[in-house]
C-alpha positions as CSV (number, residue, x, y, z in Angstrom):
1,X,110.3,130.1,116.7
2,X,106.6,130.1,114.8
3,X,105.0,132.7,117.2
4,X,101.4,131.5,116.0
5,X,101.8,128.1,116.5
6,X,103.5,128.5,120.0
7,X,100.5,130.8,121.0
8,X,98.5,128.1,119.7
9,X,100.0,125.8,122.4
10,X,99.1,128.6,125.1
11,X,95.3,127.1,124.4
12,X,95.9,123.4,124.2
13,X,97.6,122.9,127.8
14,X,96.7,124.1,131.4
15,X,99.0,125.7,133.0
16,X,99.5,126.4,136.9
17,X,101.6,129.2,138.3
18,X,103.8,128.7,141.2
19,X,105.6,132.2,142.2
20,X,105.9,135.6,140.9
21,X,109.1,137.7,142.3
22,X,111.3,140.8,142.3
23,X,114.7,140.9,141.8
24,X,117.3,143.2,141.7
25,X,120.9,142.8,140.1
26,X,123.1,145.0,141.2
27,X,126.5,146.3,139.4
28,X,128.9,143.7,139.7
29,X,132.6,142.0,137.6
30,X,131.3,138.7,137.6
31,X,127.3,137.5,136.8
32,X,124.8,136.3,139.1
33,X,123.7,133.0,138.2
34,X,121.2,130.7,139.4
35,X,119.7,127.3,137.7
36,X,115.6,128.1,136.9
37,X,113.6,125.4,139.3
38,X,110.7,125.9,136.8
39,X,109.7,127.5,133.7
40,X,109.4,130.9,133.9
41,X,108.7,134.4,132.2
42,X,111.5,137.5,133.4
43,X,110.3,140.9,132.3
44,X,113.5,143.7,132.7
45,X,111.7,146.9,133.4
46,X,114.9,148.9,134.0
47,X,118.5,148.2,133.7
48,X,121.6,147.5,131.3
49,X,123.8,144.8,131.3
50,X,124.1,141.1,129.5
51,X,121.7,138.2,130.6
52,X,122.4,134.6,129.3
53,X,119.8,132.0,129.2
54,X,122.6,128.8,128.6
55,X,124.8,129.9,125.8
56,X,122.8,132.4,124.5
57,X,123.7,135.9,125.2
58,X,120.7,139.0,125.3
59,X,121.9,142.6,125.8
60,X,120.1,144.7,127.7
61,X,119.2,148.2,127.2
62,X,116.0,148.6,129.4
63,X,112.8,146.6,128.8
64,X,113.4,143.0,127.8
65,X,111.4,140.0,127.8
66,X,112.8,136.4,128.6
67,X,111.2,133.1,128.9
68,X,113.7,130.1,130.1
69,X,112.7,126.7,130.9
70,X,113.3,124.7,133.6
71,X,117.0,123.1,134.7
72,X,118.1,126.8,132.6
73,X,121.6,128.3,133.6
74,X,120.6,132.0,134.2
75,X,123.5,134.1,134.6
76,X,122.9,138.0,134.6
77,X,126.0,140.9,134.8
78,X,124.0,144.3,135.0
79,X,126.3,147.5,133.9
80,X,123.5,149.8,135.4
81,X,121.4,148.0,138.2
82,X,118.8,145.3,137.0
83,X,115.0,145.4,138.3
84,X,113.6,141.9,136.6
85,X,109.7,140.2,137.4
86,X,110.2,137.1,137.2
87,X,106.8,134.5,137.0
88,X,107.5,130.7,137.3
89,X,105.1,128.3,136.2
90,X,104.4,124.6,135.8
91,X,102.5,122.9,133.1
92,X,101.0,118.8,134.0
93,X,101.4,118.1,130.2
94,X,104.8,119.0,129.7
95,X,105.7,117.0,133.4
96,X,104.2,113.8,132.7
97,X,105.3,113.8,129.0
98,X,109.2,114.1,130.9
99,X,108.4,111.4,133.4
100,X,107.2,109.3,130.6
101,X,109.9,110.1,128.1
102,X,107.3,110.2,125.5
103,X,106.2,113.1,123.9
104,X,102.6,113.5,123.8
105,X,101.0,115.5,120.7
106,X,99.6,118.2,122.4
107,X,103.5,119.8,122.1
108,X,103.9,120.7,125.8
109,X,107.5,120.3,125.0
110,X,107.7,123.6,123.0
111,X,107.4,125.6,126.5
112,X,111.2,124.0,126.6
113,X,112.2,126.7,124.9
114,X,114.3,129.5,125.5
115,X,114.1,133.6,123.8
116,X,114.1,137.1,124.6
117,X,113.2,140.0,122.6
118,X,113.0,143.7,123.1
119,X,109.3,145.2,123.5
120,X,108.5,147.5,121.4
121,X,105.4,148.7,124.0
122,X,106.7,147.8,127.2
123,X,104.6,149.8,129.3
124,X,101.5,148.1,128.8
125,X,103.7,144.7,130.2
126,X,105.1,146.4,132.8
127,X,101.9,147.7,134.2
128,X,100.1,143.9,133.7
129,X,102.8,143.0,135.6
130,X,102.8,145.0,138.3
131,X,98.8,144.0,138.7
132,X,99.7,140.4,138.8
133,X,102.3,140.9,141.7
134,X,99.9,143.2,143.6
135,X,97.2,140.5,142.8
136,X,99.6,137.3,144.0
137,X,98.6,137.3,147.9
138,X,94.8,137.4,147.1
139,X,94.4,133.7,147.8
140,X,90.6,133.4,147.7
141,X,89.6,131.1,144.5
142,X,88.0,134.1,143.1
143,X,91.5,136.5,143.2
144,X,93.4,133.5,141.6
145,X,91.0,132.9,139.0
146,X,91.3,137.0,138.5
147,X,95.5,136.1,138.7
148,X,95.4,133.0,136.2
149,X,93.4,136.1,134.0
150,X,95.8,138.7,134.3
151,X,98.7,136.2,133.0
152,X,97.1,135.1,129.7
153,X,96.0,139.3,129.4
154,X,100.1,139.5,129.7
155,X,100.7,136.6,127.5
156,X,98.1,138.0,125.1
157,X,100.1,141.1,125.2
158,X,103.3,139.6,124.4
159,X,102.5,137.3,121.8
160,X,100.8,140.4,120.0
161,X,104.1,142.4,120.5
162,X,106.2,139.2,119.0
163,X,104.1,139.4,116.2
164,X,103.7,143.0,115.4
165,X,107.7,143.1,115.3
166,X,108.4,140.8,113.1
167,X,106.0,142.8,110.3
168,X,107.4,146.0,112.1
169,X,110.9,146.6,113.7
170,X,110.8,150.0,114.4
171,X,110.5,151.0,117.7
172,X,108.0,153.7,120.0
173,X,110.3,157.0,121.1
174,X,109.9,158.0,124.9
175,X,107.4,160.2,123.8
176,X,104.9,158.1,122.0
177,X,105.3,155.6,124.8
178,X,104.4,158.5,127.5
179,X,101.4,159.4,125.8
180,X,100.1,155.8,125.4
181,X,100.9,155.7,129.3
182,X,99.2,158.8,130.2
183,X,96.1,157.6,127.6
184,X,95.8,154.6,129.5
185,X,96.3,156.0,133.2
186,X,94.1,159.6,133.0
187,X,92.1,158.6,135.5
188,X,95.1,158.6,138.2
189,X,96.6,160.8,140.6
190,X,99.6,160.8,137.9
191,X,102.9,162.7,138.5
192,X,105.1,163.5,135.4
193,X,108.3,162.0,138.0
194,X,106.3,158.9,137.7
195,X,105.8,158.7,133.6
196,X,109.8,159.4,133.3
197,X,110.6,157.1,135.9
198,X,108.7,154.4,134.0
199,X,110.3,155.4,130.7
200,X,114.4,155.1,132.6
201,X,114.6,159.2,131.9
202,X,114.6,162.6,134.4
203,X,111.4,164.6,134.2
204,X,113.1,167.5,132.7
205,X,114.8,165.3,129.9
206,X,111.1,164.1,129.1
207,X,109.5,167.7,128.8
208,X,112.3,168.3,126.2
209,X,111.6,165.6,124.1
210,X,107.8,166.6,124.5
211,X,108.7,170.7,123.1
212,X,110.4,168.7,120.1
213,X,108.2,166.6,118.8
214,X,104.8,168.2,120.2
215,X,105.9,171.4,121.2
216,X,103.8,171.3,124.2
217,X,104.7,169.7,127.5
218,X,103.5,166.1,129.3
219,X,101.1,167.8,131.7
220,X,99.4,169.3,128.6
221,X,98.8,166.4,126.9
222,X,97.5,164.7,129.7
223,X,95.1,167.6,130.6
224,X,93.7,167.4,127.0
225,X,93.4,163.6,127.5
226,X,91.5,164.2,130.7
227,X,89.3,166.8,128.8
228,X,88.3,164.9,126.1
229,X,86.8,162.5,128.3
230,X,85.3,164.6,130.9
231,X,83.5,166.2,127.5
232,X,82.5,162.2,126.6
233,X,81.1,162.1,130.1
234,X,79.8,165.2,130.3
235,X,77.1,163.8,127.3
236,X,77.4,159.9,127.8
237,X,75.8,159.8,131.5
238,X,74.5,162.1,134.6
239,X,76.9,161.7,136.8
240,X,78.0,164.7,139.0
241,X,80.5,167.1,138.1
242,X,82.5,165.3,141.1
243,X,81.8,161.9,140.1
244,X,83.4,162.8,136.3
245,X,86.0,164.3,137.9
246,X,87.0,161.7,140.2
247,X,86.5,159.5,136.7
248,X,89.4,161.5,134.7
249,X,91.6,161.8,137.7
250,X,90.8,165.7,139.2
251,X,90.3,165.5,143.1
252,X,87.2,167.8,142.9
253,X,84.7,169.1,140.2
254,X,86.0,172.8,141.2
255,X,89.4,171.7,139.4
256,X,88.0,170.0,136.5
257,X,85.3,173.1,135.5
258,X,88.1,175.6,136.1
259,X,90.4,173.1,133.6
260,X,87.7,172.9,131.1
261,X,87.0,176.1,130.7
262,X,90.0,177.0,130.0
263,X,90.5,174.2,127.8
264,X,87.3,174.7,125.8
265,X,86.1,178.5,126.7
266,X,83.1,177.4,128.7
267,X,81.9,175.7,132.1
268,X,80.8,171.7,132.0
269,X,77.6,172.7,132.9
270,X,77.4,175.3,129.8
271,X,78.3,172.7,127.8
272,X,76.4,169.5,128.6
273,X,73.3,172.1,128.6
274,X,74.6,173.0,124.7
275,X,74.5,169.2,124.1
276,X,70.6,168.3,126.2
277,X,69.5,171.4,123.2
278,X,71.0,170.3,120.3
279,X,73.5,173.0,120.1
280,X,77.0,172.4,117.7
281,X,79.8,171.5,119.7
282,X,82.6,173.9,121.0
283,X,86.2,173.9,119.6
284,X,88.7,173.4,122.2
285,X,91.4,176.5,122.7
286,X,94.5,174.2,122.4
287,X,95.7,171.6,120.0
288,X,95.1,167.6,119.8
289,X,98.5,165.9,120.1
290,X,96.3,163.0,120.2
291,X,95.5,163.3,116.7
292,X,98.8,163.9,116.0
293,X,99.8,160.5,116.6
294,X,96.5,159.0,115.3
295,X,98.0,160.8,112.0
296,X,101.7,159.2,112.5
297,X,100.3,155.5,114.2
298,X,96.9,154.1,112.4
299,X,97.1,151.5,115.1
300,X,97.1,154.2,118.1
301,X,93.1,154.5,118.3
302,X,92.5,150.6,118.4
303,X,95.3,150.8,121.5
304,X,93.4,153.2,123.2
305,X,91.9,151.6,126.4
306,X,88.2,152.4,126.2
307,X,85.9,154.7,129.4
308,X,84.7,152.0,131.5
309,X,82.6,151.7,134.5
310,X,84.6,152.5,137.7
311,X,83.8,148.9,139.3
312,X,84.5,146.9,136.0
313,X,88.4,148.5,136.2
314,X,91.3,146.4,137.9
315,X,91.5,146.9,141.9
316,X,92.7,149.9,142.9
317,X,96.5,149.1,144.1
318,X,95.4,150.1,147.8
319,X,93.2,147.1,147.6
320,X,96.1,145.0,146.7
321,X,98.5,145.5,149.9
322,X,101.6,142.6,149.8
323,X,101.9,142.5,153.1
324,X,99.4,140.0,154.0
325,X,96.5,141.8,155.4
326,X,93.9,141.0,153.1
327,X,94.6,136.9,154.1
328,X,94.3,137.2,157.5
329,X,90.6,135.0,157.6
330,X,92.5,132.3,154.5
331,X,91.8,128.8,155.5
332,X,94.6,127.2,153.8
333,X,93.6,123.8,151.3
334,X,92.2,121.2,153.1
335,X,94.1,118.3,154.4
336,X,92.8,115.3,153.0
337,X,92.3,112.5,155.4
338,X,93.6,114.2,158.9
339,X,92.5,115.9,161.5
340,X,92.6,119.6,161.2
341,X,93.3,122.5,164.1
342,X,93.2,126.2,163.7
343,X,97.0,128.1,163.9
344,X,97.0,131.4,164.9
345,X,100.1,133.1,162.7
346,X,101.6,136.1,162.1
347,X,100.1,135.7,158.5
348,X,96.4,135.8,160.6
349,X,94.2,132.0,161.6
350,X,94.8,129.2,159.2
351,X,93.8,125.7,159.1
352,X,96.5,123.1,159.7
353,X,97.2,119.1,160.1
354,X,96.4,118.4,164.0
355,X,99.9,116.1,164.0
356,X,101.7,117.6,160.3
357,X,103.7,114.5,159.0
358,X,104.9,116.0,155.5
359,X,106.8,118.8,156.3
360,X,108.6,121.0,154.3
361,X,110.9,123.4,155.6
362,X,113.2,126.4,153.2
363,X,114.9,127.2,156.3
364,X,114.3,126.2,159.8
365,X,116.0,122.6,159.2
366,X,117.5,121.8,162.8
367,X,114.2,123.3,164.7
368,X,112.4,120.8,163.1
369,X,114.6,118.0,163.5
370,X,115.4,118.6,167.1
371,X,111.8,117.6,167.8
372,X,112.3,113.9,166.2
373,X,110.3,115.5,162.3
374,X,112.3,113.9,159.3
375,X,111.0,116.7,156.8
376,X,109.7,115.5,153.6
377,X,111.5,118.2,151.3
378,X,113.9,120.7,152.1
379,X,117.3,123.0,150.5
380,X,119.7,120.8,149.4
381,X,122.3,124.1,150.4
382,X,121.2,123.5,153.9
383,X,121.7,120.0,154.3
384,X,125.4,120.3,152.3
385,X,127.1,122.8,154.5
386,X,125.8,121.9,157.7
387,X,126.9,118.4,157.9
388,X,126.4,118.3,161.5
389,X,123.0,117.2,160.8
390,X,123.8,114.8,159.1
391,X,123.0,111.7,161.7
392,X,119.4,113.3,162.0
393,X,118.8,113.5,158.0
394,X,117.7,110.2,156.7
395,X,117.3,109.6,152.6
396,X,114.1,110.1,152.5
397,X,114.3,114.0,152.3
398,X,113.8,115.2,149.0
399,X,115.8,118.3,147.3
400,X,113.9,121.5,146.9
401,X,116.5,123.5,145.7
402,X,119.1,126.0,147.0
403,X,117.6,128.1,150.0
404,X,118.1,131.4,148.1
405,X,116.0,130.4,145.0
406,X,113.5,127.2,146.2
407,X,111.7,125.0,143.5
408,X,108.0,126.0,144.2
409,X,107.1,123.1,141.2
410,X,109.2,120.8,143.3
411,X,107.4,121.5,146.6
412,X,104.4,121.0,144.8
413,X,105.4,117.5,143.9
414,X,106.0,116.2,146.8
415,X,102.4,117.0,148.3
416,X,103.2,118.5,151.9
417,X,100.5,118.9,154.7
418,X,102.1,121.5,156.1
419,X,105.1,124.1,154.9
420,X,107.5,126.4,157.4
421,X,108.8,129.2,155.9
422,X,111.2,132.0,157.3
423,X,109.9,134.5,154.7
424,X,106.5,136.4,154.8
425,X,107.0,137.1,151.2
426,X,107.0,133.4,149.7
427,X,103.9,133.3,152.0
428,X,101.6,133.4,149.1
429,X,103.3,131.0,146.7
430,X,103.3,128.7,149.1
431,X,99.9,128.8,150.8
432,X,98.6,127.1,147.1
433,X,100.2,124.1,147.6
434,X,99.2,123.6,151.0
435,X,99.3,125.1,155.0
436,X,102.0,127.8,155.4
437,X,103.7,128.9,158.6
438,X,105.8,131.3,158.9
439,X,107.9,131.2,161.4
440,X,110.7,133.5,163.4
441,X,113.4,131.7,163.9
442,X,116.3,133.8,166.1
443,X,113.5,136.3,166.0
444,X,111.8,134.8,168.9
445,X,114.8,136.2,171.5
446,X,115.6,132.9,173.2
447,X,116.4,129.3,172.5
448,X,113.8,128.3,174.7
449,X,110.9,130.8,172.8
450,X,111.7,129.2,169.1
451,X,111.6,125.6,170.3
452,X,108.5,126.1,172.1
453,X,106.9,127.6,168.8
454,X,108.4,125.0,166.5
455,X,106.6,123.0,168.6
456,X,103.4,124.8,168.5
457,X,103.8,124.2,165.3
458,X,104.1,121.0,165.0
459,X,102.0,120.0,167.6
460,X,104.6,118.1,169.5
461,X,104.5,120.9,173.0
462,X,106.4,117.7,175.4
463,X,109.1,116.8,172.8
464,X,109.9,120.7,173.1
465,X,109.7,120.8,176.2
466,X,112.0,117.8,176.7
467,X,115.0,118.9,174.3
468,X,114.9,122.6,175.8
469,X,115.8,120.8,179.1
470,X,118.5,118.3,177.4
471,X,119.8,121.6,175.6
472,X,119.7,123.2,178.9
473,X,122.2,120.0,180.7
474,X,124.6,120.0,177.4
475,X,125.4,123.6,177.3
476,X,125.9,123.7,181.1
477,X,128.1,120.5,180.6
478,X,130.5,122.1,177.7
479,X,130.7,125.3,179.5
480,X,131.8,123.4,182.6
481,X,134.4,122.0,181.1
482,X,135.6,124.6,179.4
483,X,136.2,126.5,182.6
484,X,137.4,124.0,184.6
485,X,140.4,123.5,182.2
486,X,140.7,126.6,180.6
487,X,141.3,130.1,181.3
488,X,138.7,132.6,180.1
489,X,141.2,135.0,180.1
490,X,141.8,134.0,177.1
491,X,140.3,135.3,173.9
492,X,139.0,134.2,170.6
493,X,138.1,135.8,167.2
494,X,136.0,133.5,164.2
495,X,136.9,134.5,161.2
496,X,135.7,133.0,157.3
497,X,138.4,133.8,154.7
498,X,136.8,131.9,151.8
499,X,134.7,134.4,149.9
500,X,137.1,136.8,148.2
501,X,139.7,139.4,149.1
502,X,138.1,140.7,151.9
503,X,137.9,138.7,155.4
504,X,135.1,138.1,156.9
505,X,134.7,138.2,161.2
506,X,131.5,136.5,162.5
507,X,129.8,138.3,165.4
508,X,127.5,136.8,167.4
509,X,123.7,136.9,165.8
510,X,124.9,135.3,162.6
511,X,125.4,132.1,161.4
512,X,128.8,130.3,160.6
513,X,129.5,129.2,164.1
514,X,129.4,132.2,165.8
515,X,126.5,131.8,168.3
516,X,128.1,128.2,169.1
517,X,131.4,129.9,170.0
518,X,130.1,133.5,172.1
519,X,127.2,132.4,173.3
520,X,126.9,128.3,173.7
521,X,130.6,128.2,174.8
522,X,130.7,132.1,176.1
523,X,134.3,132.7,174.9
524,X,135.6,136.0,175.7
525,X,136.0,137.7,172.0
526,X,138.8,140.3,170.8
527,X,138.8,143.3,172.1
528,X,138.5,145.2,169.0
529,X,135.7,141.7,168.2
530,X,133.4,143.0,170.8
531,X,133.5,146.3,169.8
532,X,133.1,146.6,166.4
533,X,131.0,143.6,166.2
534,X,129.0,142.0,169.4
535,X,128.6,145.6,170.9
536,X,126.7,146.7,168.3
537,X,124.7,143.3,167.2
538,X,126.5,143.2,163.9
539,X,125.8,139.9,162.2
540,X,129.2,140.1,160.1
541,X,132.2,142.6,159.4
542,X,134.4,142.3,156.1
543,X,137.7,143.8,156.6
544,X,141.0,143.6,154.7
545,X,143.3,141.2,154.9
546,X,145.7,143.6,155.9
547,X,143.7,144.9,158.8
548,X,142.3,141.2,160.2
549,X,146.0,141.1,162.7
550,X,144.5,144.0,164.7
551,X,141.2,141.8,165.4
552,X,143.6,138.9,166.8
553,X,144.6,138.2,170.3
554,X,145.1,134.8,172.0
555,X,142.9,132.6,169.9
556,X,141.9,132.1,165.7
557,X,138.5,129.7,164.9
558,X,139.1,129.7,161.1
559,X,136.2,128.5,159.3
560,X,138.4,126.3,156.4
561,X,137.2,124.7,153.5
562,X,140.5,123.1,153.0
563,X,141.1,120.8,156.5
564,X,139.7,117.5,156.7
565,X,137.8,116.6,159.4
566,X,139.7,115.6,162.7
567,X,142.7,117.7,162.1
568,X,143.8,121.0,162.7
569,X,146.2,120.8,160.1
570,X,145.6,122.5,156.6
571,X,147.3,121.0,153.6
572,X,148.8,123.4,152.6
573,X,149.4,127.5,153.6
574,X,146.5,129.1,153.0
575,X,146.2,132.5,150.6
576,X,144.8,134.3,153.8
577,X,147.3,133.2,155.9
578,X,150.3,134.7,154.0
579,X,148.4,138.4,154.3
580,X,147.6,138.1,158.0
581,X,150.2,138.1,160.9
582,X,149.4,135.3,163.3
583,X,152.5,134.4,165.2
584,X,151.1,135.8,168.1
585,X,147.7,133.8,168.4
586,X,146.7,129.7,167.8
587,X,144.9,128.7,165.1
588,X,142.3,125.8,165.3
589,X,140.8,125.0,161.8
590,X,137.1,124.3,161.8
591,X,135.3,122.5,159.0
592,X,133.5,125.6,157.3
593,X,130.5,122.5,156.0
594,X,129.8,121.8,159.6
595,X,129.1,125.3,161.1
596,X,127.0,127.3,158.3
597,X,123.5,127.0,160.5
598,X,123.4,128.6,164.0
599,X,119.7,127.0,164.6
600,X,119.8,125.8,168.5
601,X,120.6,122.1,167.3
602,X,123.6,123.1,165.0
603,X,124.6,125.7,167.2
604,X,124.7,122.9,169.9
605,X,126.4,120.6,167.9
606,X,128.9,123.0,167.1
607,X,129.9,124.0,170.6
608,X,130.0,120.5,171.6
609,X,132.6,120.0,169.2
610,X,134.8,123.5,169.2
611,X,135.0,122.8,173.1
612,X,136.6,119.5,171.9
613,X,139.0,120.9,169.6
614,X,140.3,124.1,172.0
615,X,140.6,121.7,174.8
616,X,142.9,119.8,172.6
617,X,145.2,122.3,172.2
């Protein structure tokens, strides 16, 4: 790849960015591997392992940049756990030049190209990085103009880095990277647990390396870097002994004059008085491991971030609290042509459609449908293994992705009025594109309380009213009938033996039919079911398949990929089944596609149709 010309593209196109996450890969045999909705940029900042972007294979040994473009197969098997950044992005250009199958010449169709490279600075990446995430939920036009900024300042970055390795391939030790860190963060409350944990290495380990190469120690080179600019200061302006110390990261002026005394033999006070009469300078009592690597780097001094004024520095990362705070008086974008209302959320007042007709939902599928709202765009995870929703779903719902790893470009295509989220931390990505809820789901306590919200929501308070009562009259009617003909003496475990060698029994709060089958229907679990799971509220419990028998009493709800729909019959003997004793108990298949949801119009659904198939029996 011609690293000039492709940051020459970086000026030509525009460029809009969609979400910026976390995530962590944890030790695992087999990779983790999703398909990329968009674009995007990952930046490893700790970890070791393999990451694949399609065929090719990049080995990780701590800091690694990646960029992947859209539709890429992204597989990842960490050896020590994985923390990756990982910033998607769309570009118009490069969209319209696929719709049109056409290329235009502005080469938007470079960004369709995959490579990875080990940073020889990573630190400087890292911490941009960091600023942009803390910078994300700032949704004011003036914080995403200040986002859009930091990007290109990271993009700058790494284009500089691309370069400078291809002229240079050696690499920065721990320790020249630590005092590039410390040079750049002086002015911080800075603990030397922090520095080694940026640099993947134990305090102590760090000191060592520091006595080697220096033979002085972390906290000594950062008091000489804090010293040296106290002393530039100390002639450059009048502030206060305080306000300079608060400037090169002491907590009071007493701390700093007792440092530089020390460091230089006299008081701050001596010395800016030397420098007002025209008196030679002082030597300081220790040496300059600054200059030492001025002496080994050339480059070091034009790396050096220069004093500047306290308000002209990035906002301090109190300022820049994720948890939504700060948006809490954020009129979402305006909805063209309708009539607007204030929602109070748990994400603070925002403005919203009066009657939202273009929703799009990550989650909360059946809530919405239940109140007669065809969702414009929504998981096409959800709508594949919950076929029970199927006579509610008409063609005209577009796919936005799998529910773990949603296409924020997509969503953004399709043009929503409103979007419902479940999670308060896609919040931000989201609220650009248009009005965000967030809403609670199972959260809410009753079936009655999430209805009624959805419906809040949507603006549709009689429709929700209406189905709580319907809902009300079917689950009455199924548990009628199941008592009437049934005895409820009789118990029942629900168990999902398709992911891997462990079994896995579904307690109440979770999905996979469970709330259908103890709550809807109100069977009577297992003894050793409402013990180890409904007692204590336990979603799930994996167990071996030699241990599932002692969870089995009268009756088995086995959650089957195999069985077609209408019989209880497998087609052939299960792998589970030749592990587990169950002689003593019925088994009645269930189509695992049909009970994944437990939202109250699945979980309706669901019992409607278990009742059917115990009765049957």
């Amino acid at each position: 790849m011609n690293i000039e010309e492709y940051g020459a593209l970086w000026e030509q196109i525009t460029i809009r960015l969609l979400d910026i996450r976390n995530m962590t890969v944890n030790i695992n045999e087999d990779p983790d591997t999703w398909t990329l909705p968009s674009n995007a940029f990952l930046l490893v900042t700790k970890g070791r392992g393999k990451i694949w972007l399609g065929e090719a294979m990049h080995q990780i040994k701590g800091a690694y940049v990646l960029h992947a473009s859209k539709g890429t197969r992204l597989n990842c098997l960490a050896k020590k756990q994985m923390e990756i950044h990982m910033l998607s992005y769309s570009s118009p250009e490069t969209e319209r030049a696929n719709k049109e199958n056409s290329l235009t010449n502005t080469g938007a169709d470079s960004l369709q190209v995959s490579f990875g490279f080990e940073p020889k600075y990573p630190l400087p990446l890292i911490e941009i990085m960091q600023w942009i995430g803390r910078q994300w939920n700032e949704l004011q036009s003036t914080g995403r103009i200040q986002t859009k900024a930091l990007f290109y300042e990271w993009l700058a970055e790494m284009l500089k880095q691309m370069q400078e390795q291809r002229k240079n391939h050696t690499k920065l030790d721990r320790v020249d990277q630590a005092v590039r860190y410390l040079n750049r963060h002086y002015g911080e409350p800075l603990k030397m647990e922090q520095v080694a944990g940026m640099l993947d290495c134990s305090p102590r380990y760090l000191n060592q390396l520091f006595q080697l190469q220096l033979n002085t120690s972390p906290s000594r080179v950062l008091s000489q870097i804090r010293m040296e600019q106290a002393m530039k200061l100390l002639v450059s302006t009048k502030g206060t002994l305080q306000e300079i110390a608060e400037r090169v990261g002491y907590e009071n002026g007493y701390t700093l004059s007792r440092y530089f005394k020390k460091h230089y033999g006299v008081s701050p006070g001596v010395y800016r008085k030397r420098q007002d009469s025209g008196i030679s300078n002082v030597a300081p009592n220790t040496c300059q491991p600054l200059s030492l690597l001025e002496s080994h780097y050339p480059e070091w001094s034009e790396r050096t971030v220069p004093i500047v004024e306290a308000d002209q520095t990035r906002p301090a990362q109190e300022n820049t609290d994720q948890t939504g705070n700060q948006m809490r008086k954020y009129s979402a974008p305006a909805v063209p042509r309708a009539r607007t209302r204030v929602f109070a959320s748990i994400m603070g007042e925002i403005t919203i459609p009066v009657k939202p007709s273009r929703v799009v939902v990550d989650w909360n599928l059946g809530e919405v449908l239940a109140l007669g709202v065809t969702p414009l765009g929504a998981p096409h995870s959800l709508i594949e293994s919950n076929q029970m929703l199927e006579p509610y779903i008409c063609d005209q719902v577009q796919d936005i992705g799998n529910h773990n790893f949603i296409s924020v470009e997509k969503v953004l295509e399709l043009e929503p009025d409103l979007i419902i989220t479940w999670n308060p931390a896609a919040y931000a990505s989201y609220a650009r594109i248009a009005p965000t809820v967030v809403y609670g789901g199972s959260g809410y306590g009753s079936v009655e309380e999430e209805i009624r919200e959805m419906g809040r929501i949507l603006n549709r308070h009689t429709e929700a009213e209406t189905w709580i009562k319907e809902y009300g009259r079917r689950v009455h009617a199924i548990r009628q009938t199941i008592t009437s003909k049934f005895s409820t003496e009789k118990t029942f475990t629900v168990i999902d033996p398709n992911w891997g060698e462990q079994i896995t029994l579904v307690g109440y709060t979770g999905t996979r039919g469970g709330k259908a089958a103890y709550g809807l229907l109100n069977l009577k679990p297992a003894g050793k079911v409402r013990q180890e799971l409904l007692e204590p509220g336990l979603e799930y419990l994996d167990v071996a398949r030699s241990a599932v028998g002692g969870y089995l009493e009268d009756y088995l709800l086995v959650l089957d990929n195999g069985p077609r729909q209408g019989t209880d019959k497998p087609s052939s003997v299960k792998p589970w089944q030749k592990s587990i004793e169950t002689e003593h108990c019925r088994i009645i298949n269930l189509d695992w596609n049909r009970y994944f949801l437990s939202d109250p119009l699945s979980a309706v659904l669901q019992a409607e149709e278990m009742a059917e198939r115990i009765m049957a029996r």
